[in-house]
N, CA, C and O of each residue as an XYZ file, in Angstrom:
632
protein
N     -72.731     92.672   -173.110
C     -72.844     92.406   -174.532
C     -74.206     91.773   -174.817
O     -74.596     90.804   -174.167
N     -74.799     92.230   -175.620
C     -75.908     91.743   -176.112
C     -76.006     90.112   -176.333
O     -74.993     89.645   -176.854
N     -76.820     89.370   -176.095
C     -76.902     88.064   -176.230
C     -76.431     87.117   -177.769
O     -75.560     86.264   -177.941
N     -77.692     87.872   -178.936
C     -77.767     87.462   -179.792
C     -75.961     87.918   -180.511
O     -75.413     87.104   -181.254
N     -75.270     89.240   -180.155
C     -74.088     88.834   -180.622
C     -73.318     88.000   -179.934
O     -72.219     87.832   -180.462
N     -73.493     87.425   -178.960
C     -72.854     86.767   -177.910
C     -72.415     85.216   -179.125
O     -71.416     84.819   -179.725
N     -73.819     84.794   -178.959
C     -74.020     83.565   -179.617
C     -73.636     83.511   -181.296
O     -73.489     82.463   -181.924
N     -73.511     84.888   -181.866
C     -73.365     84.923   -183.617
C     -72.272     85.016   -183.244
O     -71.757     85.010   -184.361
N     -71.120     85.134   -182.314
C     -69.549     85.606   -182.584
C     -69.242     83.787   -182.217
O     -68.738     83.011   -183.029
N     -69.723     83.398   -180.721
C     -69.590     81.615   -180.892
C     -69.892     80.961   -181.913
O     -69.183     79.964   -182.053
N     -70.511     81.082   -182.541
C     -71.477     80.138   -183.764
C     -70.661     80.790   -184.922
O     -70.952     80.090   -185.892
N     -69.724     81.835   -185.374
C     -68.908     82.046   -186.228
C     -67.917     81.218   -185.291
O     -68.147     80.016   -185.420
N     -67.353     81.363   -184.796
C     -65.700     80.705   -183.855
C     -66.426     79.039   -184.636
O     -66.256     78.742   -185.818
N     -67.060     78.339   -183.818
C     -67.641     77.051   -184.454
C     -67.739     77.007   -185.789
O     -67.096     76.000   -186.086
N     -68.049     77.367   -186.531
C     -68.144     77.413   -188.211
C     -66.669     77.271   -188.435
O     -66.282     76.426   -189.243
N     -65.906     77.944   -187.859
C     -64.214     77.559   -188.325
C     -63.844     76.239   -188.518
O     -63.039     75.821   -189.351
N     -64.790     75.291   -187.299
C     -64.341     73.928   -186.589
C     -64.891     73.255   -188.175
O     -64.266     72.762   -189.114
N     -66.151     73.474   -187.968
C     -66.933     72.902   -188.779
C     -68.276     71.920   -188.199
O     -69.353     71.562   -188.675
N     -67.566     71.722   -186.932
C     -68.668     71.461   -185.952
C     -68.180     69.246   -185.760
O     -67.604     68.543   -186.590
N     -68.679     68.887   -184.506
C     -69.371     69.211   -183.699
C     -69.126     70.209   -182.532
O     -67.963     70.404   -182.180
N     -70.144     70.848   -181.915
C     -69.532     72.262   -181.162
C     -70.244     72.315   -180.143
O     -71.470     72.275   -180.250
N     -69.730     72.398   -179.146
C     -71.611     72.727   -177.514
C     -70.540     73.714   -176.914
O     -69.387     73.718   -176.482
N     -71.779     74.677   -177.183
C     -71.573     76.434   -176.643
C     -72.452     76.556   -175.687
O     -73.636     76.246   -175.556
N     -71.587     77.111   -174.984
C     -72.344     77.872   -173.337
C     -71.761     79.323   -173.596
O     -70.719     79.784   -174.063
N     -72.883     79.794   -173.092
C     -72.906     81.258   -173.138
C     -73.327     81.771   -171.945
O     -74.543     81.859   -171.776
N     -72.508     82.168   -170.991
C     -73.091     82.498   -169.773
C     -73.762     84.156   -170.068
O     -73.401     84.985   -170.904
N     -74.863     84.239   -169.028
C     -75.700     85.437   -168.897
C     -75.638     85.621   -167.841
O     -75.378     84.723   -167.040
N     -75.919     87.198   -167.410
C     -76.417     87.514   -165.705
C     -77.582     86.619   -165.262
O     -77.696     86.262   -164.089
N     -78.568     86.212   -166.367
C     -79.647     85.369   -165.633
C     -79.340     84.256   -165.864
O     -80.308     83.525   -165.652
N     -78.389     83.659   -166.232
C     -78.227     82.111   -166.592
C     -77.071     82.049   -167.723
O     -76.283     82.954   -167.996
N     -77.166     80.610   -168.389
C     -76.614     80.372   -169.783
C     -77.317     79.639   -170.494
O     -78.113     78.743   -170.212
N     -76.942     80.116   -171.540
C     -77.701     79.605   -172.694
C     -76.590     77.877   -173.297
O     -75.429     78.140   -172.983
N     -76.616     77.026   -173.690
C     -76.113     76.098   -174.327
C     -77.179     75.537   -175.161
O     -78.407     75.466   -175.131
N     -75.644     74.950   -176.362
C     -76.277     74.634   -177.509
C     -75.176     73.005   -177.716
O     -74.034     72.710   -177.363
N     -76.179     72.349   -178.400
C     -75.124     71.178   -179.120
C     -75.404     71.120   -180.228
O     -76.541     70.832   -180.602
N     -74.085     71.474   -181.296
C     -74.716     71.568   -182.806
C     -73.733     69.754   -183.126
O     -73.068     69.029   -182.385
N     -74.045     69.693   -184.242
C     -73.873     68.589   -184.983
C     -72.955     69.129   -185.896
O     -71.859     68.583   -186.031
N     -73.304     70.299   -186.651
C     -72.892     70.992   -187.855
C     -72.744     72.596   -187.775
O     -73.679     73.272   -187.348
N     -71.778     73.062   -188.117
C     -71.973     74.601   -188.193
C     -70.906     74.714   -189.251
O     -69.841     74.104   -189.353
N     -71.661     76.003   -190.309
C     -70.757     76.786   -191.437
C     -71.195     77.793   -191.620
O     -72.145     77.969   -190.856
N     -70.938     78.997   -192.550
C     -71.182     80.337   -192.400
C     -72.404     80.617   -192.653
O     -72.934     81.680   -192.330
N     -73.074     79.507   -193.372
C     -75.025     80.231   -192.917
C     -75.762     79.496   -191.695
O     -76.373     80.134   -190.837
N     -75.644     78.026   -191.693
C     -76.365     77.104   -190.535
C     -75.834     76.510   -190.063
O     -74.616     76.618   -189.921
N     -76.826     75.273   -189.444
C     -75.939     74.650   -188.723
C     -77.019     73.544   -188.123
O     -78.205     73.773   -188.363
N     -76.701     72.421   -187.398
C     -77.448     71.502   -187.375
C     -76.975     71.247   -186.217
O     -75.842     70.889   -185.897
N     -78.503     71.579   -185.177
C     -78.671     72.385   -183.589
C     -79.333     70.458   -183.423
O     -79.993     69.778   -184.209
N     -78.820     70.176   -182.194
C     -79.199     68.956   -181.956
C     -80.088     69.202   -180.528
O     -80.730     68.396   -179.854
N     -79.857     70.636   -180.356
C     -80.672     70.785   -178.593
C     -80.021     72.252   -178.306
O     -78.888     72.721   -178.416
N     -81.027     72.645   -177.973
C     -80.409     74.480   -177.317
C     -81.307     74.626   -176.364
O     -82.503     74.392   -176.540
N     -80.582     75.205   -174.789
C     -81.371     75.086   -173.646
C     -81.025     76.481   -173.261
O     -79.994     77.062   -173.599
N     -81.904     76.928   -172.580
C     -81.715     78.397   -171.558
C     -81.871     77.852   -170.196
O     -82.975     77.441   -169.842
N     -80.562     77.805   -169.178
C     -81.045     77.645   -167.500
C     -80.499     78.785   -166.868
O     -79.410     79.358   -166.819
N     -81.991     78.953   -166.255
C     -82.048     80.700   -165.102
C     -82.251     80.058   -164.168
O     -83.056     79.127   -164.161
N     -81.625     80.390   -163.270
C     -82.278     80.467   -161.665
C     -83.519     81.037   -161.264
O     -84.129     80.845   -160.212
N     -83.858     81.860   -162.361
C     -85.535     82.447   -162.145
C     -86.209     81.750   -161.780
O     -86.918     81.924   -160.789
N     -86.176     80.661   -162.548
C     -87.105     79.880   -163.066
C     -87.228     78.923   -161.466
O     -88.348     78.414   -161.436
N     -86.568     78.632   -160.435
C     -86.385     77.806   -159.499
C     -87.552     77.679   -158.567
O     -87.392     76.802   -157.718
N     -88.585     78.274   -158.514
C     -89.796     78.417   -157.606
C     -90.806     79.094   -158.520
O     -91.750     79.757   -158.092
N     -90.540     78.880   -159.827
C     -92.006     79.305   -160.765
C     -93.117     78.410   -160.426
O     -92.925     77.381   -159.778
N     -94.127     78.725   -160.792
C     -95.469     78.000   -160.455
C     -96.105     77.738   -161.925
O     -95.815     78.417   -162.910
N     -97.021     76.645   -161.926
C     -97.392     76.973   -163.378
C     -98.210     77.542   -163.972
O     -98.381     77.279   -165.162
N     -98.883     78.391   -163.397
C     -99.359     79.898   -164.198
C     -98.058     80.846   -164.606
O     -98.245     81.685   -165.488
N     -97.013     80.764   -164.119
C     -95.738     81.351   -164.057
C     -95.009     80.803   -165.590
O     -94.202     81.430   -166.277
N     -95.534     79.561   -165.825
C     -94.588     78.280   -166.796
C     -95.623     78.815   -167.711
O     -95.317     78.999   -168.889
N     -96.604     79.035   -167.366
C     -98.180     79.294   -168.575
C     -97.723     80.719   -169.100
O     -97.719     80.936   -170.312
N     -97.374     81.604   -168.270
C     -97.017     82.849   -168.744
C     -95.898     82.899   -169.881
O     -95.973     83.674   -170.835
N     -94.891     82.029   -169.693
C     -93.420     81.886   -170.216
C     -94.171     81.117   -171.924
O     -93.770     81.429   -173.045
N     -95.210     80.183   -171.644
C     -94.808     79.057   -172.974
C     -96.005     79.976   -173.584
O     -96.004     79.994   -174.814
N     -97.195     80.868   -172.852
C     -97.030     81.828   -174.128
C     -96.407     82.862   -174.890
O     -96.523     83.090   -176.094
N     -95.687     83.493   -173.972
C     -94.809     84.433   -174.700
C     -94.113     83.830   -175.456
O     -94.056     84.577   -176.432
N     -93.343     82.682   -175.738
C     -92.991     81.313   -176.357
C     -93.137     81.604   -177.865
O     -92.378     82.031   -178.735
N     -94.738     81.101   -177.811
C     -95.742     81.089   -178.532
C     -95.690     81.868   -179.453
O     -95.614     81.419   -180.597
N     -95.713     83.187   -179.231
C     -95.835     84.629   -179.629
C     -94.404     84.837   -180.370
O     -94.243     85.449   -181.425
N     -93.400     84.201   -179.598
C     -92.078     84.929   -179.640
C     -91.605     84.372   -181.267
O     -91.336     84.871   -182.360
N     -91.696     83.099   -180.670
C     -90.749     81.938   -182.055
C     -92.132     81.713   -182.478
O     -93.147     81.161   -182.052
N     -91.651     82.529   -183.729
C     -93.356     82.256   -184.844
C     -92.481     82.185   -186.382
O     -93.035     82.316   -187.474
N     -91.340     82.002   -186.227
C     -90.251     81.834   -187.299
C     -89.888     80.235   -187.560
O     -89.672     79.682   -188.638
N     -89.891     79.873   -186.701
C     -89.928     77.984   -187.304
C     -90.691     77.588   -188.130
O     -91.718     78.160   -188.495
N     -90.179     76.359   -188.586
C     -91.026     75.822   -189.916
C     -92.357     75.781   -189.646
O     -93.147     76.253   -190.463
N     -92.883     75.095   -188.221
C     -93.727     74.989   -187.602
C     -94.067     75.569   -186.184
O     -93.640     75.358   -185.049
N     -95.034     76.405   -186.744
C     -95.644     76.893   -184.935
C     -95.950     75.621   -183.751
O     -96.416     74.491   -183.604
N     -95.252     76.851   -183.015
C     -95.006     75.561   -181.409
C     -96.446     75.829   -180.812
O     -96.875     76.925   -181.173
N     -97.177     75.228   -180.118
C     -98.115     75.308   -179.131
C     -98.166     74.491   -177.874
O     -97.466     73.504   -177.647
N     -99.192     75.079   -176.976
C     -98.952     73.584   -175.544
C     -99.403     72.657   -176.257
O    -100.246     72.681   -177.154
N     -98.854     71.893   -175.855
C     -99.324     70.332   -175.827
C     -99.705     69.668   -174.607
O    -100.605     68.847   -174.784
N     -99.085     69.826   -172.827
C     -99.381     69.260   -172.324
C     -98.820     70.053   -171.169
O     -97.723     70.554   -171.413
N     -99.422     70.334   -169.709
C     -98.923     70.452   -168.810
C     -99.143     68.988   -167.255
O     -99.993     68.168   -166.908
N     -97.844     69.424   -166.829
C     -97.727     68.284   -165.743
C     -97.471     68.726   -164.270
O     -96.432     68.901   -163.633
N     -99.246     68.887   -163.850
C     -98.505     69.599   -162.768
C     -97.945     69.494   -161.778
O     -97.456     70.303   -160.990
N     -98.044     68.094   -161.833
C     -97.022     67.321   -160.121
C     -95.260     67.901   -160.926
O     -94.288     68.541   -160.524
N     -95.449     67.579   -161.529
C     -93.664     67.755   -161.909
C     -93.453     69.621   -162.401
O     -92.291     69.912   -162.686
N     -94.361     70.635   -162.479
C     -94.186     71.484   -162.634
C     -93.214     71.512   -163.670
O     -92.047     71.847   -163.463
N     -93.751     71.097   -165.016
C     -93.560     71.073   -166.476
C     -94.478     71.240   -167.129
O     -95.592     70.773   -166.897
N     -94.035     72.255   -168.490
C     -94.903     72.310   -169.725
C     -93.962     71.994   -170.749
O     -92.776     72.313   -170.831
N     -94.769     71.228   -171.618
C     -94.395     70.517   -173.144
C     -95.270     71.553   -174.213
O     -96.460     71.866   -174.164
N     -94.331     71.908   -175.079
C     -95.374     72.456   -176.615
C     -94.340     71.675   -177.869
O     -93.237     71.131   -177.917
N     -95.283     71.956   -178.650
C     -94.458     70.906   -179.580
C     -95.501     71.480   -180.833
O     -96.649     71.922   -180.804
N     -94.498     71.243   -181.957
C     -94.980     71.520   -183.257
C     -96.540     71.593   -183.956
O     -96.895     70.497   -184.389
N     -97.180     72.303   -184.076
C     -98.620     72.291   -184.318
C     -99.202     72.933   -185.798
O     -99.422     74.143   -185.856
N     -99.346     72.406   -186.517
C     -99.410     70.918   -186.765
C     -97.898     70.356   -186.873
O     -97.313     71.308   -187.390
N     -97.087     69.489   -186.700
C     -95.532     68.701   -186.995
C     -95.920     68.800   -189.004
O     -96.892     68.946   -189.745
N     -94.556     68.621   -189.087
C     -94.301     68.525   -190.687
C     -94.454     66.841   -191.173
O     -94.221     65.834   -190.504
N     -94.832     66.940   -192.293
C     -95.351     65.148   -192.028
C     -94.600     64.868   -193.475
O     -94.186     65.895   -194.013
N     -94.352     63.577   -194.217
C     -94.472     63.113   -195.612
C     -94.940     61.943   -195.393
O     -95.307     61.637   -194.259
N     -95.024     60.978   -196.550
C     -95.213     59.808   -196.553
C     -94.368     58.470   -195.899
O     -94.764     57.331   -196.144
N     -93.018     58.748   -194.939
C     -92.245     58.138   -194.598
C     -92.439     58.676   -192.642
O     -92.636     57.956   -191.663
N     -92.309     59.878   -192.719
C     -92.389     59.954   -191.312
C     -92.870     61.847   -190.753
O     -93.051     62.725   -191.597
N     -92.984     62.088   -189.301
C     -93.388     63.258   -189.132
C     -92.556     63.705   -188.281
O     -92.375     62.969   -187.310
N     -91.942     64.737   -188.314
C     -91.314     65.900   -187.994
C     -91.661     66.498   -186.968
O     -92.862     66.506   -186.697
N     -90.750     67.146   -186.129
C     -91.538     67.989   -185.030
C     -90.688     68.763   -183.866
O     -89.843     68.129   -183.233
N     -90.923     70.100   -183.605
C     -89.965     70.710   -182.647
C     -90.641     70.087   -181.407
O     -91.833     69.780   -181.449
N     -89.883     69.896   -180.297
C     -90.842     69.747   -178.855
C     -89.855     70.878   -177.943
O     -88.628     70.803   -177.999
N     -90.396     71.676   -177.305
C     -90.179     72.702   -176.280
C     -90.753     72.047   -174.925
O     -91.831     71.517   -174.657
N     -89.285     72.369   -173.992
C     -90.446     71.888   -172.433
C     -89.721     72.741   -171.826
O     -88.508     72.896   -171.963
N     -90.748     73.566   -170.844
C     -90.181     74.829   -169.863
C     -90.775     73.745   -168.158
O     -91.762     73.128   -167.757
N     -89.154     74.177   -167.622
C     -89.282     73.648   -166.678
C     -89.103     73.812   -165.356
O     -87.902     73.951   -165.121
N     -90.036     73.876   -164.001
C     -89.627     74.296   -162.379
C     -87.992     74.031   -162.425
O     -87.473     72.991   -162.831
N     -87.319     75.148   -161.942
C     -85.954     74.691   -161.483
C     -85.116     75.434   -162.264
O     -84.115     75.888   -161.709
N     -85.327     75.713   -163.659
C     -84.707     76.475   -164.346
C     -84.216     76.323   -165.377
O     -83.023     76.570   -165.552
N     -85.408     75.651   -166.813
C     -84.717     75.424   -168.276
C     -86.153     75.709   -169.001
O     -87.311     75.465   -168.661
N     -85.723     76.171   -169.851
C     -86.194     76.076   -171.175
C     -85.417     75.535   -172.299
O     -84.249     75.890   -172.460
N     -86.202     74.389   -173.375
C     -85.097     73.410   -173.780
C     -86.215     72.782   -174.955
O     -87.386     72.415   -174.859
N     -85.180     72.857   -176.183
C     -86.232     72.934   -177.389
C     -84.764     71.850   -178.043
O     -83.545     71.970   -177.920
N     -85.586     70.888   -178.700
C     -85.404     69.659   -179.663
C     -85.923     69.658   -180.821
O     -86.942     70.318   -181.019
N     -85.212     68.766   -182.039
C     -86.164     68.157   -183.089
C     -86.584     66.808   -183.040
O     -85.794     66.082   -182.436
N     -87.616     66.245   -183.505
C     -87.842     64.717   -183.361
C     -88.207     64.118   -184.810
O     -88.691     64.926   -185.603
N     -88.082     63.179   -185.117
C     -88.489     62.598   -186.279
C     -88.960     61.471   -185.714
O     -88.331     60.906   -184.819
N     -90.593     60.838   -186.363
C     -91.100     59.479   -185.684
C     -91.516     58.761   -187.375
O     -92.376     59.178   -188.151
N     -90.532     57.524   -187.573
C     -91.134     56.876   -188.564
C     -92.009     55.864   -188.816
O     -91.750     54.893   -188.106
N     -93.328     55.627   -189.841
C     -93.525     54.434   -189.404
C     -93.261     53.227   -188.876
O     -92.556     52.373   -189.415
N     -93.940     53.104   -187.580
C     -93.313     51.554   -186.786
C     -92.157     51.814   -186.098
O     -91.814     50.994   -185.247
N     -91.469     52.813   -186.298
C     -90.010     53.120   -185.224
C     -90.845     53.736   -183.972
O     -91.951     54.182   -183.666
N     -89.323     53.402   -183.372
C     -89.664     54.753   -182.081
C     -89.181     56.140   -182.628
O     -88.769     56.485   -183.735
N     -89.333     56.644   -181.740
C     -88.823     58.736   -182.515
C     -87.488     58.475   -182.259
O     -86.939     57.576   -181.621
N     -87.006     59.569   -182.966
C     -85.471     59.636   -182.736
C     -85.114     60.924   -182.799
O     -85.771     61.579   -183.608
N     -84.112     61.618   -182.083
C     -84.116     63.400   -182.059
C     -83.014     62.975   -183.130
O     -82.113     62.143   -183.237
N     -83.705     64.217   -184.007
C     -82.490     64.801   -185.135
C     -81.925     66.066   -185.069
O     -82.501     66.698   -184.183
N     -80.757     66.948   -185.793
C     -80.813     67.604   -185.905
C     -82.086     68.570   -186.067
O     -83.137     67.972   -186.298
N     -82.160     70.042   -185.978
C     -82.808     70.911   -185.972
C     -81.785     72.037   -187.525
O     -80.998     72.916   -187.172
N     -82.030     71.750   -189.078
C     -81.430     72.424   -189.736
C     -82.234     74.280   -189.603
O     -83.301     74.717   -190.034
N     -81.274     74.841   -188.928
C     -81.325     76.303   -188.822
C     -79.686     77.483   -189.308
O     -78.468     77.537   -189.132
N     -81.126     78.416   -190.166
C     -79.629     78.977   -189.847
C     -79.209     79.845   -188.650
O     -80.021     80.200   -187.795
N     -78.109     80.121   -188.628
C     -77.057     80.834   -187.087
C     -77.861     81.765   -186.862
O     -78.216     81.822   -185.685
N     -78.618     83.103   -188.053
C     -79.708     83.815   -187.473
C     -80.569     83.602   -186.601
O     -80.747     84.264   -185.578
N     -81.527     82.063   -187.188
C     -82.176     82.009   -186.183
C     -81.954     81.346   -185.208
O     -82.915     81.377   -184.439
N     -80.978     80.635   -184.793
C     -80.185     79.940   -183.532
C     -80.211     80.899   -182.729
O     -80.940     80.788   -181.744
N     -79.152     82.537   -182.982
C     -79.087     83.082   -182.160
C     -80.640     84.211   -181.531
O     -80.851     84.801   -180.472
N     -81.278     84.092   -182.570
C     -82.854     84.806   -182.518
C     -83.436     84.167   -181.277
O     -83.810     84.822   -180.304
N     -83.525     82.050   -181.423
C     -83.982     81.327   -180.375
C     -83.395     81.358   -179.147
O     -83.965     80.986   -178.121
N     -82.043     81.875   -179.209
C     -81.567     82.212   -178.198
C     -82.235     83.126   -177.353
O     -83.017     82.862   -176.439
N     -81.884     84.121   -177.711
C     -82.227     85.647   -177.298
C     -83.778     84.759   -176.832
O     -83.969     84.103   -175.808
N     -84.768     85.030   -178.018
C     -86.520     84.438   -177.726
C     -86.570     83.646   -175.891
O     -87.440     83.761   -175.028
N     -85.466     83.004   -175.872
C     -85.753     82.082   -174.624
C     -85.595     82.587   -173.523
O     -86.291     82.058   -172.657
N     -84.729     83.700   -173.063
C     -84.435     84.680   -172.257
C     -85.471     86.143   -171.946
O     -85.482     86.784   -170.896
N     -86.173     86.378   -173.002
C     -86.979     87.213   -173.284
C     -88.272     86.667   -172.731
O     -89.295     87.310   -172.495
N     -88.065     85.399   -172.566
C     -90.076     85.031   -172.592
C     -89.430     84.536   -170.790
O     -90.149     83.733   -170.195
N     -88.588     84.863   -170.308
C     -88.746     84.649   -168.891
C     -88.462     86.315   -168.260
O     -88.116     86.514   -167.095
N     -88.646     87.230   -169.103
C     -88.547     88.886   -168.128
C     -89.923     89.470   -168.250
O     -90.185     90.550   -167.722
């Protein structure tokens, strides 16, 4: 079964609940999981959605460089385009994160993506207010593109 209906038939089942909901979706290359906060028949309020492959278990990071651009390329549908932000190469991690983040006069906004040796790709929202520390918030999306980021995360590791 195709992925993206995989995740639109869970993410309808959850909309029944009304949410809170954490869906695993197993794949031949892995599973996908999600923790929503909120789900109803258009969105839903994604607190963290991860892809773990076993692919990923001996990537290198030209391998992680390959993945967070196709990334790049792939999810160009968020509020804000993701870019690197940082690679680490003792820990064989890459971070991209919102470029530019969404800002107002109270605080700034921001997706952070980190693809990682071992086997995840794993995308958050953050909010940092003046003088606070950050705090992950929901991610308001709708189920389209939940299951789109889905699919996107599986795609940028073939």
């Amino acid at each position: 079964m195709n992925i993206r209906l995989q995740i639109d038939q869970e993410l309808a089942a959850a909309a029944q609940v009304g949410g809170p909901a954490r869906i695993e979706v197993p794949l031949g290359s892995g599973r996908v999981i999600m923790e929503l906060l909120a789900v109803d028949s258009i969105g839903c309020g994604l607190d963290f959605l991860c892809y773990e492959t076993p692919t990923l278990a001996h990537a290198s990071i030209p391998d992680l460089q390959k993945i967070a651009t196709k990334l790049q390329s792939l999810v160009s549908y968020l509020f804000e385009p993701i870019g690197l932000l940082e690679i680490d190469r003792e820990a064989c991690v890459l971070q991209l994160r919102s470029m530019p983040p969404d800002h107002d006069l109270e605080s700034v906004r921001y997706y952070e993506l980190w693809v990682r040796k071992g086997g995840e790709i794993a995308l958050t929202r953050y909010r940092k207010r003046r003088g606070k520390m950050r705090e992950r918030i929901a991610a308001q999306l709708t189920r389209e593109v939940v299951s789109r980021l889905a699919h996107d995360f599986v795609r940028s590791t073939q």
